[in-house]
C-alpha positions in Angstrom: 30.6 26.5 -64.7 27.9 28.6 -66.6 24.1 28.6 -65.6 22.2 25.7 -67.7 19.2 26.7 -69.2 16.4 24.2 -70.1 12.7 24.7 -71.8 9.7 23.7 -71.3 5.8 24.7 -72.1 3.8 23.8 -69.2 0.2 24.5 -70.5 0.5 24.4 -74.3 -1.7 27.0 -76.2 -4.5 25.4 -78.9 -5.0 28.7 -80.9 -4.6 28.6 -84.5 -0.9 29.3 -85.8 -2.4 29.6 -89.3 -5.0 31.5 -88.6 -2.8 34.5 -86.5 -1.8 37.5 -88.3 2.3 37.6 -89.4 4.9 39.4 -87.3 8.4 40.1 -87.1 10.0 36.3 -85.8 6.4 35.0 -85.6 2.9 35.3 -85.8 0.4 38.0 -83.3 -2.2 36.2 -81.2 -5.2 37.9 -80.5 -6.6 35.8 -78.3 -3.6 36.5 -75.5 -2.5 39.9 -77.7 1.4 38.6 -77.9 3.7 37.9 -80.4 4.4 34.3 -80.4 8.1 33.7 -81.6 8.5 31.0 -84.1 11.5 28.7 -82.8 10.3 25.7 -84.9 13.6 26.5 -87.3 16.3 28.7 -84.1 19.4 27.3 -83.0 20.0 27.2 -79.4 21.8 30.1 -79.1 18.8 32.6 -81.0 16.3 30.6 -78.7 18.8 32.0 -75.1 19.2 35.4 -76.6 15.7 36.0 -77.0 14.4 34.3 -73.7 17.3 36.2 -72.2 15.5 39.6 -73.2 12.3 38.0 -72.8 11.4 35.5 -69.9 7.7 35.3 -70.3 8.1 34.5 -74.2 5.4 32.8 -76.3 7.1 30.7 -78.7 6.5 27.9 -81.1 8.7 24.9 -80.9 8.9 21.5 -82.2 9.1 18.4 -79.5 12.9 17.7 -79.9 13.5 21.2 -78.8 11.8 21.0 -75.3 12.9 19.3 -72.1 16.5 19.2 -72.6 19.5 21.5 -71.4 20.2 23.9 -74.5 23.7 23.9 -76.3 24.2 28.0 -75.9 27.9 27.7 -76.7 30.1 26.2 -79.2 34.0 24.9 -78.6 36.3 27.5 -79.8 38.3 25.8 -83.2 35.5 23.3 -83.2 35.0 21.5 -86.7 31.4 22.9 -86.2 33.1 26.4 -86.4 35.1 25.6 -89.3 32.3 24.1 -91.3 30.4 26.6 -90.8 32.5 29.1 -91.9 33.3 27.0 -95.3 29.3 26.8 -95.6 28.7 30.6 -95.3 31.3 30.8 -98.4 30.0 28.4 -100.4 26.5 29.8 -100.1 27.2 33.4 -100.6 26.5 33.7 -104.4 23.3 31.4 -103.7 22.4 34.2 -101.6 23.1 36.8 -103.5 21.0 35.1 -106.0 18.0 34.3 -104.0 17.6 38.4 -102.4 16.6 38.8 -106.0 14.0 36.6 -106.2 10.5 37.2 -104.1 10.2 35.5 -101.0 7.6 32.3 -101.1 4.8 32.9 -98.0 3.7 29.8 -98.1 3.3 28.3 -94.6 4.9 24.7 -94.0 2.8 22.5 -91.4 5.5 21.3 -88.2 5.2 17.9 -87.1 4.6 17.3 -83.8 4.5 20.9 -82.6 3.8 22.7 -79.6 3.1 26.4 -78.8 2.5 28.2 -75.4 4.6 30.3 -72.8 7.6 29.0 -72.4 9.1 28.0 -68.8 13.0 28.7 -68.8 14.1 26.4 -66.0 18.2 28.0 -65.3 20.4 25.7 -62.9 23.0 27.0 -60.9 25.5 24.7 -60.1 26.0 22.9 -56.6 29.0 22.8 -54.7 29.3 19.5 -53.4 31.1 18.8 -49.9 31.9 16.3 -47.3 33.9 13.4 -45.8 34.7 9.9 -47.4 35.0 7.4 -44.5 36.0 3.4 -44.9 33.4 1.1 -42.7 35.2 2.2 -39.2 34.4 5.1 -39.8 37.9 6.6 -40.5 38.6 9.4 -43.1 40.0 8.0 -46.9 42.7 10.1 -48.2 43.3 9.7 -52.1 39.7 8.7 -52.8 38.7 9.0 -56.6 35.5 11.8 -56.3 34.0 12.3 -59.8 31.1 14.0 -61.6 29.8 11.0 -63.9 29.7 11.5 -67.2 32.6 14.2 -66.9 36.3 15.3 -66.8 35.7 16.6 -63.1 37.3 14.3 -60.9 39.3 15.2 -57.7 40.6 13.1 -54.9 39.8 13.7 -50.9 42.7 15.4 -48.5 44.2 13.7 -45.4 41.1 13.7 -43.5 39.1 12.0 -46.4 37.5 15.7 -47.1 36.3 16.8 -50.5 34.8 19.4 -52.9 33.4 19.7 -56.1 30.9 21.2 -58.3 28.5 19.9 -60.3 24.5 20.3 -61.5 21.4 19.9 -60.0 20.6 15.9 -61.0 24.0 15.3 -62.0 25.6 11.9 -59.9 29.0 12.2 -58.2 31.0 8.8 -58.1 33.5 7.8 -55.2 36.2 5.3 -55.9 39.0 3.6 -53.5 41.2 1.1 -54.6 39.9 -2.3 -52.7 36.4 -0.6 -51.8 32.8 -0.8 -53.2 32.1 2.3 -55.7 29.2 4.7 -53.8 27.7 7.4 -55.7 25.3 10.4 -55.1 22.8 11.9 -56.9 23.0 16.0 -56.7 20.6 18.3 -55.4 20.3 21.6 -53.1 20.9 19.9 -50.2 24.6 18.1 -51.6 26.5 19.5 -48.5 28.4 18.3 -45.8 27.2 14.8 -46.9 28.6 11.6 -45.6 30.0 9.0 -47.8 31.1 5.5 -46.7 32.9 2.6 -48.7 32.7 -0.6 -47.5 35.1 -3.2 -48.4 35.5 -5.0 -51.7 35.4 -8.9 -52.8 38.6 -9.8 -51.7 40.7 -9.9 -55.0 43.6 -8.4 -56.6 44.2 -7.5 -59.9 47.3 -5.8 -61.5 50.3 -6.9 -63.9 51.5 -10.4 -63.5 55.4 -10.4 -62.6 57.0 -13.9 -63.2 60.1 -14.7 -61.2 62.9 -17.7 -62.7 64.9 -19.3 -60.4 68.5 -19.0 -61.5 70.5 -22.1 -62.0 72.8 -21.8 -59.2 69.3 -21.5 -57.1 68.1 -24.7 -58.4 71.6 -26.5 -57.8 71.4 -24.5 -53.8 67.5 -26.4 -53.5 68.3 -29.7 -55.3 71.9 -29.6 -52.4 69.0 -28.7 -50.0 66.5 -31.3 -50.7 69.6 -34.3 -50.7 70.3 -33.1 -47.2 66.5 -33.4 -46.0 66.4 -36.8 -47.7 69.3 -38.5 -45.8 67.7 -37.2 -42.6 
């Protein structure tokens, strides 16, 4: 599981972005003599790759961008691949048109923006261990042990004994047939943790099987019940 990486700005700056003077990817700020990257139109991806060569960036950003886990990889043969590839094509000669014509400098106000250094929070993931024990305190083998939310799902050995990664503030979810569902929010100290599942309402559930009495075993009762009548 790859490092997460999530954004935020801490102590927002209230210089001027108008007023700075125009760099490469931004604007210069005099007041803290820094280029302060403009990420108010970056993907994901551009925002890692330059917080990856830069941790103590200065960056512009709108609200929607901050706060959240960024998206620094796409699916390999994901439609998002494939329409972007058909995109690039179809936009070519619009390109090729537009390099002739100058480059507008006007400067486009963004709602709701926010500009400062930025805080790159990265989350290792957590292994998470420990035993799944019934009410008496004995070990559940089989037991369903899930990150919510996910396809990670294992089940616990012979001594009810588990493992399984997962993020910090991600919740695992344990399951037995019968038993109350317990879950457990992640964090650094998810180790050698204790789970226990008390018992369920007392009700069954499954596919209904309905059994016909043959005609020769209603003839055998109906011989039976004549006998228990004449006693």
């Amino acid at each position: 599981m790859s490092k997460q990486i999530n954004i935020s700005i801490p102590s927002p700056c209230h210089e001027n972005w108008q007023a700075m003077t125009p760099a490469q990817k931004g604007k210069f700020c005099g007041s803290c003599q820094k280029v302060v990257h403009d990420f108010t139109l970056a993907s994901d991806r551009e925002i890692g790759l330059i917080l990856k060569q830069d941790e103590n960036a200065c960056g512009r950003f709108r609200n929607d961008q901050l706060n959240r886990n960024l998206l620094l990889r796409q699916p390999v043969g994901s439609p998002w691949l494939a329409s972007a590839a058909i995109l690039s094509l179809l936009t070519f000669g619009v390109n090729e048109a537009a390099a002739q014509t100058p480059v507008s400098t006007v400067q486009y106000p963004v709602q709701n923006e926010i500009m400062g250094k930025v805080a790159a929070t990265r989350s290792d993931p957590i292994t998470v261990s420990g035993v799944v024990l019934d009410s008496g305190s004995l070990p559940i083998p089989g037991a369903k042990v899930t990150v919510k939310g996910s396809q990670k799902s294992i089940s616990t050995d012979f001594d009810g004994k588990f493992s399984i990664e997962a993020l910090p503030g991600d919740v695992v979810v344990f399951q037995y047939i019968g038993m109350k569902e317990s879950s457990h929010a992640v964090d650094k100290k998810s180790v050698d943790i204790t789970v226990i599942l008390s018992d369920g309402d007392n009700y069954l559930m499954g596919e209904v099987v309905i059994v016909r009495n043959s005609i020769f075993r209603r003839i055998g009762n109906s011989i039976a019940n004549l006998f228990r009548t004449n006693e």
